[in-house]
TORSE-452043 format. One line per field, with one value per atom (N, C-alpha, C, O): x, y, z; residue number from 1; residue in one letter. Coordinates in steps of 0.2 Angstrom, whole numbers, always signed. Atoms other than C-alpha are relative to their C-alpha. Layout:
BEGIN
east: [X:...]
north: [Y:...]
up: [Z:...]
nr: [NUM:...]
rest: [A:...]
//
This chain:
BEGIN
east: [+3:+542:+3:+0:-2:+554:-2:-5:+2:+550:-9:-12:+9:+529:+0:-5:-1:+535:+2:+1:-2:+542:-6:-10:+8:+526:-4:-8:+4:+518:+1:-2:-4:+528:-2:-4:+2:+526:-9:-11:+7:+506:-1:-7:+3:+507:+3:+3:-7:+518:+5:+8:-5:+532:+7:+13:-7:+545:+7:+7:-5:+560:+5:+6:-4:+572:+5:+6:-5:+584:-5:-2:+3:+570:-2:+0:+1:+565:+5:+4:-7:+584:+1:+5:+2:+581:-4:-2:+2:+566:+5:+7:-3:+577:+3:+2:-8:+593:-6:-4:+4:+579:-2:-2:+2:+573:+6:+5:-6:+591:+0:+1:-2:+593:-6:-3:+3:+579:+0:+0:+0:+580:+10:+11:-4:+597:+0:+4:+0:+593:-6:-7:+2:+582:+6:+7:-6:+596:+2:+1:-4:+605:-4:-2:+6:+588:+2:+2:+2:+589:+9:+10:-3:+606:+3:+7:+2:+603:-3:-2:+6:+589:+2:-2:-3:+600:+1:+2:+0:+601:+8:+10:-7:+620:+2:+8:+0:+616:-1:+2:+1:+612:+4:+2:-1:+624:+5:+7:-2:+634:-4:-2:+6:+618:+0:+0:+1:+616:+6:+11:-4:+621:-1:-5:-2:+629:-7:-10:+5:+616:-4:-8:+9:+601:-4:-9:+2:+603:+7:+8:-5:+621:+4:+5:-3:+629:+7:+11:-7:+644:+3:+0:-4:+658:-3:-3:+2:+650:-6:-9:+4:+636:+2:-1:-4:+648:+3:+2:-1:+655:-4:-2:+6:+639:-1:-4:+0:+639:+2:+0:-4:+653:-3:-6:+1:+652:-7:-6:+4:+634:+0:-2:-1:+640:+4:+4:-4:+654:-4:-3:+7:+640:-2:-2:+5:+630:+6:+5:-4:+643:+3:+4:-2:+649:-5:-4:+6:+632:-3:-8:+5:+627:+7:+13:-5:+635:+0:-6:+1:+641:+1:+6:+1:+638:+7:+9:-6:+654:+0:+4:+1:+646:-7:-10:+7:+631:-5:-5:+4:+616:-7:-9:+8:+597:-4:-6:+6:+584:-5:-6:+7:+569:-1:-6:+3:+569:-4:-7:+3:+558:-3:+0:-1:+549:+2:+5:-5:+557:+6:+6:-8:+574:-2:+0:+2:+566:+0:+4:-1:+561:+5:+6:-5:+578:+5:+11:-5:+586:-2:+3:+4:+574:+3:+5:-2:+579:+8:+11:-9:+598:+2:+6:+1:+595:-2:+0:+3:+585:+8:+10:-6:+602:+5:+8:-6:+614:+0:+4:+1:+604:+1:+3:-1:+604:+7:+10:-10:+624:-1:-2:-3:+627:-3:+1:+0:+618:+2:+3:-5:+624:+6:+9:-8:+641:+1:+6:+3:+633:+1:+4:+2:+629:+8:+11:-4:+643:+8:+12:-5:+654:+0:+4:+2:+644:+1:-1:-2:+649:-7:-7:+6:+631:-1:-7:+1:+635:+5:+11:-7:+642:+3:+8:-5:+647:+4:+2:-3:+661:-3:+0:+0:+653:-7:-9:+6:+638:-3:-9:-2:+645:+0:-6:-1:+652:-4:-5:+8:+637:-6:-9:+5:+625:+4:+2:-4:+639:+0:-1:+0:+640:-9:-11:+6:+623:-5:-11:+3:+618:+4:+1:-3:+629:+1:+5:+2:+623:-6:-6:+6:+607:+2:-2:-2:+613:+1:-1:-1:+619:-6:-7:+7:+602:-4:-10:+4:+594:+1:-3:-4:+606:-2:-5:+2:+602:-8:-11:+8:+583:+0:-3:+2:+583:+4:+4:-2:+594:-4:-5:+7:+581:-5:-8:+5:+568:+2:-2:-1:+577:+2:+5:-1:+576:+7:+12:-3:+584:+6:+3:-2:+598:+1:+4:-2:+599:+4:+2:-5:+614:+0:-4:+0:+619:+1:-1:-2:+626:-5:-6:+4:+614:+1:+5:-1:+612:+3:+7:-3:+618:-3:-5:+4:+606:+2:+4:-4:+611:-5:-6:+7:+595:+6:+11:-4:+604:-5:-10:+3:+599:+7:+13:-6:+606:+5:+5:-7:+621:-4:-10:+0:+618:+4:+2:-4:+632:-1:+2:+3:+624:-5:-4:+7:+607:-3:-1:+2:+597:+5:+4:-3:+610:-3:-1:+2:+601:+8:+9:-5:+618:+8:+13:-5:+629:-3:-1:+2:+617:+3:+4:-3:+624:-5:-9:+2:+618:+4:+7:-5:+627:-2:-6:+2:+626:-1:+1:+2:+621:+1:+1:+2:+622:-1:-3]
north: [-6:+206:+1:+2:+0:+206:-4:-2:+8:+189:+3:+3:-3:+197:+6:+6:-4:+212:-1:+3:+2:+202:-2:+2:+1:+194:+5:+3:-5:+209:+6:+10:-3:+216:-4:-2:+3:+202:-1:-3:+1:+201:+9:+10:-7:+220:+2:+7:-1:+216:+2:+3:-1:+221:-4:-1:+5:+206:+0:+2:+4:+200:-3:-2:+4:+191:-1:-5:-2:+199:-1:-5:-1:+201:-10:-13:+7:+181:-4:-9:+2:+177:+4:+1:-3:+189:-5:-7:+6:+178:-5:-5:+4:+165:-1:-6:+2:+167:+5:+5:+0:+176:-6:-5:+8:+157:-2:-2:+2:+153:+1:-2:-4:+165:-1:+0:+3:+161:-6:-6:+7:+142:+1:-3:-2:+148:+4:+3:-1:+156:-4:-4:+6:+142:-6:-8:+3:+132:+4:+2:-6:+147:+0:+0:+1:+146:-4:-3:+8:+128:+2:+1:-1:+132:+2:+0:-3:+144:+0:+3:+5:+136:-6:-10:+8:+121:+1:+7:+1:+116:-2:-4:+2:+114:-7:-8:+8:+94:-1:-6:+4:+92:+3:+2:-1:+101:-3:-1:+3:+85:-3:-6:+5:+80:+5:+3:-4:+95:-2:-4:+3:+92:+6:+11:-5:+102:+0:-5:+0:+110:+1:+5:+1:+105:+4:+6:-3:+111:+4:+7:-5:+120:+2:-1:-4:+132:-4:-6:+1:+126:+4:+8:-4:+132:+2:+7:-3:+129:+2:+1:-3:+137:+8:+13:-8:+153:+1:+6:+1:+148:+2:+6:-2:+149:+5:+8:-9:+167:+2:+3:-6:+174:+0:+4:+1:+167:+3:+6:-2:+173:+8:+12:-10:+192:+0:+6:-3:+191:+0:+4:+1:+187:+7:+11:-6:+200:+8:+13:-5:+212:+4:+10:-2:+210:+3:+8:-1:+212:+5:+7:-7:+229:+6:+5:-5:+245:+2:+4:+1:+245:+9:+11:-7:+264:+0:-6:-1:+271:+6:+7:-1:+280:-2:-7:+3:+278:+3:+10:+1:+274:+2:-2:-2:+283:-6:-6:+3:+267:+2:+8:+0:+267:+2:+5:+1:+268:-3:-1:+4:+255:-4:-5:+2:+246:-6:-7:+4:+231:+1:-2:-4:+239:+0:-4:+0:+244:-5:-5:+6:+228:-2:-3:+0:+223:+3:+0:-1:+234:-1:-2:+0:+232:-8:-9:+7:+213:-1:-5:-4:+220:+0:-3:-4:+229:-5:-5:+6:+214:-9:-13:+6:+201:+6:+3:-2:+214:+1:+0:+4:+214:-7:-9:+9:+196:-2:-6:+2:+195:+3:-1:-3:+207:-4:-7:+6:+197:-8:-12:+8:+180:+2:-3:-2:+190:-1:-2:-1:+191:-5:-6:+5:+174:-5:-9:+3:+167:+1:-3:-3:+178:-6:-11:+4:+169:-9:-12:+6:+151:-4:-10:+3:+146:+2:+2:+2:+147:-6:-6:+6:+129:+0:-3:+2:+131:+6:+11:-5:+142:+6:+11:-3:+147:+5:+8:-4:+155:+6:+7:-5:+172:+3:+5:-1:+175:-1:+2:+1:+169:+5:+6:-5:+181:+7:+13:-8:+195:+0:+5:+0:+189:+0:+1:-1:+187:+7:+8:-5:+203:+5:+7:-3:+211:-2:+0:+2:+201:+4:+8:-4:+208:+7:+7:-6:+224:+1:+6:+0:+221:-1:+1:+4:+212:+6:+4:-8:+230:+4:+6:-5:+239:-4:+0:+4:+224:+3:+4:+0:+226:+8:+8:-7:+246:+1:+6:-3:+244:-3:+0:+6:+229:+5:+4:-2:+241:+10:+15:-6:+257:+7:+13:-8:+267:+5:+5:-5:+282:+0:+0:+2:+280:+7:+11:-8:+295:-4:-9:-1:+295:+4:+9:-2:+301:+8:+11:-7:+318:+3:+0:-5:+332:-1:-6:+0:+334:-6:-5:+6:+317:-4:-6:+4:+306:-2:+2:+3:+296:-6:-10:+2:+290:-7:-5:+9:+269:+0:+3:+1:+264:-7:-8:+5:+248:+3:+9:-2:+247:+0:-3:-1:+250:-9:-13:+4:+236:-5:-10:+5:+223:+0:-5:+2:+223:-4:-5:+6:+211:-8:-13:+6:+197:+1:+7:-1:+195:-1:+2:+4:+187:+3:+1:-6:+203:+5:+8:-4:+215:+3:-1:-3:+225:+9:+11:-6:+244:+6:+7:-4:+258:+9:+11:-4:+276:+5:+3:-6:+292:+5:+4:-7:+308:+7:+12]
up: [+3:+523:-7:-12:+6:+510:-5:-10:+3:+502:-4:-10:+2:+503:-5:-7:+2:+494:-7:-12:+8:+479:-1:-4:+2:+479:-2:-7:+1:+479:-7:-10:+6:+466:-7:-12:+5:+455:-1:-7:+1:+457:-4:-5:+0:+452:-9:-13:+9:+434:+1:-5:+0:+440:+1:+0:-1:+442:-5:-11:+4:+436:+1:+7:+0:+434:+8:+12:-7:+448:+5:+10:-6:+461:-1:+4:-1:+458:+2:+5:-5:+463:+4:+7:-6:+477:+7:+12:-2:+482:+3:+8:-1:+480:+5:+9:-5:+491:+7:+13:-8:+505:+3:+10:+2:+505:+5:+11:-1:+508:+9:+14:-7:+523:+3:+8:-3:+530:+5:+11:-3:+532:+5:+10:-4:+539:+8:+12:-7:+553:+5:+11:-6:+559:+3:+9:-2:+559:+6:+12:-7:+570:+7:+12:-6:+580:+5:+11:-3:+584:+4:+10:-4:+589:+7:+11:-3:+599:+6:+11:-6:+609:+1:+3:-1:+611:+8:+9:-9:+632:-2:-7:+2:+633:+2:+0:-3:+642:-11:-12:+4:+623:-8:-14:+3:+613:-5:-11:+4:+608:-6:-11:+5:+599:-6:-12:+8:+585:-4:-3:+7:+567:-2:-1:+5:+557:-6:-8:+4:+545:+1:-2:+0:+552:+6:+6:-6:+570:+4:+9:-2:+570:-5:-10:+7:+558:-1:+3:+0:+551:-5:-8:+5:+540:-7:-10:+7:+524:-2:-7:-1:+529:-1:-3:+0:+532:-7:-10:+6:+516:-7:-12:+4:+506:+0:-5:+1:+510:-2:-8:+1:+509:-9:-12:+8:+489:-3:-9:+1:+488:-1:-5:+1:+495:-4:-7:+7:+481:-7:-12:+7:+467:-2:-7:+1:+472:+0:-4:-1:+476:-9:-12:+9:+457:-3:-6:+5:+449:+2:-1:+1:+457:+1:+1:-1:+459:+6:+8:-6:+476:+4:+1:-4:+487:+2:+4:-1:+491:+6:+9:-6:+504:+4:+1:-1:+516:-1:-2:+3:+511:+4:+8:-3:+517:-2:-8:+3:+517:-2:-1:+5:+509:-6:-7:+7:+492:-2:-7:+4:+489:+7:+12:-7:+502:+1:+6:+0:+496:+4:+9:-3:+502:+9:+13:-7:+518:+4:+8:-2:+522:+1:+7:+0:+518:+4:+5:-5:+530:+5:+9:-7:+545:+1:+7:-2:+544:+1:+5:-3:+543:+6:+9:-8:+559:+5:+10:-5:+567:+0:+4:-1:+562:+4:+9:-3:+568:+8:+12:-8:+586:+1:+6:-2:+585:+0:+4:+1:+581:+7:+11:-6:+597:+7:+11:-4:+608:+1:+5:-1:+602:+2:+4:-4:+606:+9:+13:-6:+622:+3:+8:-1:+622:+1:+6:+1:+617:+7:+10:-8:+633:+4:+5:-5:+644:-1:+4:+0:+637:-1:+1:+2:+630:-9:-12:+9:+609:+1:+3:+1:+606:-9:-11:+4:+589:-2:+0:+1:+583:-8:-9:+7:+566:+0:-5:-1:+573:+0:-2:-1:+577:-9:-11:+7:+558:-4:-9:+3:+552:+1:-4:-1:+558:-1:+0:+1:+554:-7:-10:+5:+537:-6:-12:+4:+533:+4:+4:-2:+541:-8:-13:+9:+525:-3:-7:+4:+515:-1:-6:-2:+519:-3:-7:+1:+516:-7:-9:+7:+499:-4:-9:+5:+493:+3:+4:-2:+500:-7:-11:+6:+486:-6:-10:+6:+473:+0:-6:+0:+478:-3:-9:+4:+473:-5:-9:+7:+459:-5:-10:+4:+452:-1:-7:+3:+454:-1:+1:+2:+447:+5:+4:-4:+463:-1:-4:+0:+467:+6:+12:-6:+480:+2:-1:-4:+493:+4:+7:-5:+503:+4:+4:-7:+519:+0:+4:-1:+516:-5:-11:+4:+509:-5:-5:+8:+490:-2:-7:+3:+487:+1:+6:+1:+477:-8:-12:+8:+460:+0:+4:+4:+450:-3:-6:+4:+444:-8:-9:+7:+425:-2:+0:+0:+418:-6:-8:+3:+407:-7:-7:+7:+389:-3:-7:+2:+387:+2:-1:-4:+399:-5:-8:+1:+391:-4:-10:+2:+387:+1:-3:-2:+394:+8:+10:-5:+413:+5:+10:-4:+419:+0:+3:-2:+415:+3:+8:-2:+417:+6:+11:-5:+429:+0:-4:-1:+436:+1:+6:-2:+433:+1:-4:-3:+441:-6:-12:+6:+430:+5:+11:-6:+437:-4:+0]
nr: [1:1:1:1:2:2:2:2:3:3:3:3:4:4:4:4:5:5:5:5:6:6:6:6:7:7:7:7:8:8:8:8:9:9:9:9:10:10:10:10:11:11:11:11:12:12:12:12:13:13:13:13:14:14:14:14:15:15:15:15:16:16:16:16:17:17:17:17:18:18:18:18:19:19:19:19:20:20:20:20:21:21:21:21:22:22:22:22:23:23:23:23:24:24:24:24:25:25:25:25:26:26:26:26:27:27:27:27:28:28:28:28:29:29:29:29:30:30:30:30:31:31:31:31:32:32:32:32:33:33:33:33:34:34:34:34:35:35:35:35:36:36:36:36:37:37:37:37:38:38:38:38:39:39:39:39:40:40:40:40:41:41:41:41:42:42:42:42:43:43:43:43:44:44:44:44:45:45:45:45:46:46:46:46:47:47:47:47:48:48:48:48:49:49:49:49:50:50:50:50:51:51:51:51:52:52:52:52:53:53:53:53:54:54:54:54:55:55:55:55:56:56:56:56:57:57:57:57:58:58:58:58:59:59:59:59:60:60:60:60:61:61:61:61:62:62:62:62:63:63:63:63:64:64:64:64:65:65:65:65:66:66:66:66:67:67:67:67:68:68:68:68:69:69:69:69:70:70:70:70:71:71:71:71:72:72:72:72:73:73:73:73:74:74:74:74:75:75:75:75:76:76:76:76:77:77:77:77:78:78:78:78:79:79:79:79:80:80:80:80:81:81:81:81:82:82:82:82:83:83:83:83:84:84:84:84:85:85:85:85:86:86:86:86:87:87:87:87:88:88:88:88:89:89:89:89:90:90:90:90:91:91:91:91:92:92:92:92:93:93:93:93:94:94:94:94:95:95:95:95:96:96:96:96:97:97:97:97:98:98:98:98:99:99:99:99:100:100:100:100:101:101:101:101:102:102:102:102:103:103:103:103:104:104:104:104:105:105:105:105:106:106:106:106:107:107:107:107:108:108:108:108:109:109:109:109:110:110:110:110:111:111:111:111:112:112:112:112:113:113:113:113:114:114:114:114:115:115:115:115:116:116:116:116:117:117:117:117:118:118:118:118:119:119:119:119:120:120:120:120:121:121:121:121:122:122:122:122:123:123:123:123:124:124:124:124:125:125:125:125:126:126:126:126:127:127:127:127:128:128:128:128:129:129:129:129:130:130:130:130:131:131:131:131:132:132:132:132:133:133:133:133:134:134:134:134:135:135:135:135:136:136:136:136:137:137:137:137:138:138:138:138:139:139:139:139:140:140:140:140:141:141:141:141:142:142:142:142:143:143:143:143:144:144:144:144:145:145:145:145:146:146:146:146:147:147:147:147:148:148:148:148:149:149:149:149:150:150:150:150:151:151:151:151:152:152:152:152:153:153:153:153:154:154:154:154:155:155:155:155:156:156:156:156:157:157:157:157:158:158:158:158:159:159:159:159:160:160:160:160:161:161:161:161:162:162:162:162:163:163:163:163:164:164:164:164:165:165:165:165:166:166:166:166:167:167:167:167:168:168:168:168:169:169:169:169:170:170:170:170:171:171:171:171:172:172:172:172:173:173:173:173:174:174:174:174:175:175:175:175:176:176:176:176:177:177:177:177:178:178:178:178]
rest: [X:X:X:X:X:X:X:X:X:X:X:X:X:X:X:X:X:X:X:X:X:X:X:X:X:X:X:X:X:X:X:X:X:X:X:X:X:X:X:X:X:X:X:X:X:X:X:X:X:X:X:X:X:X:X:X:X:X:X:X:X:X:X:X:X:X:X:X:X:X:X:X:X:X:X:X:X:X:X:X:X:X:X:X:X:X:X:X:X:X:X:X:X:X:X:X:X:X:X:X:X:X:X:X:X:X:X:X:X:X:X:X:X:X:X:X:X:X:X:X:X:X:X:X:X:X:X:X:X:X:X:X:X:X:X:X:X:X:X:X:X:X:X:X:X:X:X:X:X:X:X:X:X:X:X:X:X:X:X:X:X:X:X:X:X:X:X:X:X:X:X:X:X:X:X:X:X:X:X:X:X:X:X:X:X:X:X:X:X:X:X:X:X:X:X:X:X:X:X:X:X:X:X:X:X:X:X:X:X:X:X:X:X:X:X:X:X:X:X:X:X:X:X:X:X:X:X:X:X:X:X:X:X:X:X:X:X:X:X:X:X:X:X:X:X:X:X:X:X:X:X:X:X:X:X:X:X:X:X:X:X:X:X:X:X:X:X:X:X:X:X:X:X:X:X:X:X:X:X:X:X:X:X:X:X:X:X:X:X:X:X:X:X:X:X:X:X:X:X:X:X:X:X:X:X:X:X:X:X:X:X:X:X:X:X:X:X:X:X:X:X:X:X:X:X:X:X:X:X:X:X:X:X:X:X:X:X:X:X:X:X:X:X:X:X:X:X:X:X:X:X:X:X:X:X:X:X:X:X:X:X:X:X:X:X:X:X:X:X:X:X:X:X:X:X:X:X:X:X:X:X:X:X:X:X:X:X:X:X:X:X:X:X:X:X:X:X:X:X:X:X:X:X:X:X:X:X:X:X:X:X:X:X:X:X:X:X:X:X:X:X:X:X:X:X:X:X:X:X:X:X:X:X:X:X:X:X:X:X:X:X:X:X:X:X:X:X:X:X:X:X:X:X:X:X:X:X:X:X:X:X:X:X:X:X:X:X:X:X:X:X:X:X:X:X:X:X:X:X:X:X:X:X:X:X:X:X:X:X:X:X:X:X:X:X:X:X:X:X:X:X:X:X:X:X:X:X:X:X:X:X:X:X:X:X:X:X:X:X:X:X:X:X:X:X:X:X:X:X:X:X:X:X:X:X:X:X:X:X:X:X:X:X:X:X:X:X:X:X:X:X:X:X:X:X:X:X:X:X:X:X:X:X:X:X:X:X:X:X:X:X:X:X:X:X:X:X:X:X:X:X:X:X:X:X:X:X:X:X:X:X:X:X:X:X:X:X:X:X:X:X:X:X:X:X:X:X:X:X:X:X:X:X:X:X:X:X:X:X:X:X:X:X:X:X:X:X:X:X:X:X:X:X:X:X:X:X:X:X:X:X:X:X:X:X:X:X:X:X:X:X:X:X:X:X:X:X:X:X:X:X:X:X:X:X:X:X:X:X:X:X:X:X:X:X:X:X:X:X:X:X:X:X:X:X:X:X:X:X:X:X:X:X:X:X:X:X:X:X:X:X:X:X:X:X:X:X:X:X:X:X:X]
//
């Protein structure tokens, strides 16, 4: 949903730069959780046979996050409390598939009890790309200006870019006004 929403965005004049590295690393996370799939769906008579990468998560698959969530982490202005979704349906999107990895992590924790996840990188994979997720929510409504409403009453703070970043895509950063 997210992915169709950049499209939608971009078919509307609205794109840029940021939401097309959005696209981008959803691509990423995607082809990711088929991997996870295939692991997942693996019979356990055949679990010497998955490869790393193709058909079981490995470390530098867990690796590739993390380095991803410190990216992003750097380039927005991170909520210092929680955060009310939907700013944006972008974002929405973004968080519904949050909510849909963080059930999938707790039942692979499920899975895992019971002696049916064969690899160890599985679990941390699905916990880190669920907050990732999360982060590329807050990138999604800072890319398109929204407004972010937080959890407690009266707390909403309108983003605008930096004065000092501008016109470099690759500092650009978003910082808060109030």
């Amino acid at each position: 949903m997210g992915r169709a929403e950049i499209g939608e965005l971009a078919l509307a004049g609205r794109s840029s730069d940021e939401l097309r590295r959005l696209d981008a690393i959803l691509v990423i996370l995607q082809r990711g959780l088929f991997v996870a799939g295939s692991e997942l769906a693996a019979n356990p008579e055949a679990w010497d046979r998955l490869e790393d990468r193709v058909t079981r998560v490995d470390e530098t698959m867990l690796q590739e996050l993390e380095t991803a969530l410190a990216e992003y982490e750097s380039r927005i202005t991170m909520p210092r409390e929680f955060v009310v979704p939907g700013a944006s349906r972008l974002s929405a999107a973004l968080e519904l598939a949050r909510t849909i990895l963080r059930r999938a992590e707790r039942r692979a924790v499920t899975l895992r009890r019971d002696g049916r996840v064969p690899g160890e990188w599985l679990l941390p994979y699905l916990n880190r790309q669920a907050d990732l997720v999360w982060v590329l929510a807050r990138a999604a409504e800072q890319a398109e200006e929204r407004v972010t409403v937080f959890a407690r009453e009266g707390r909403a703070r309108p983003l605008r870019r930096s004065a000092a970043n501008a016109g470099d895509p690759s500092k650009e950063r978003l910082d808060e006004h109030r």
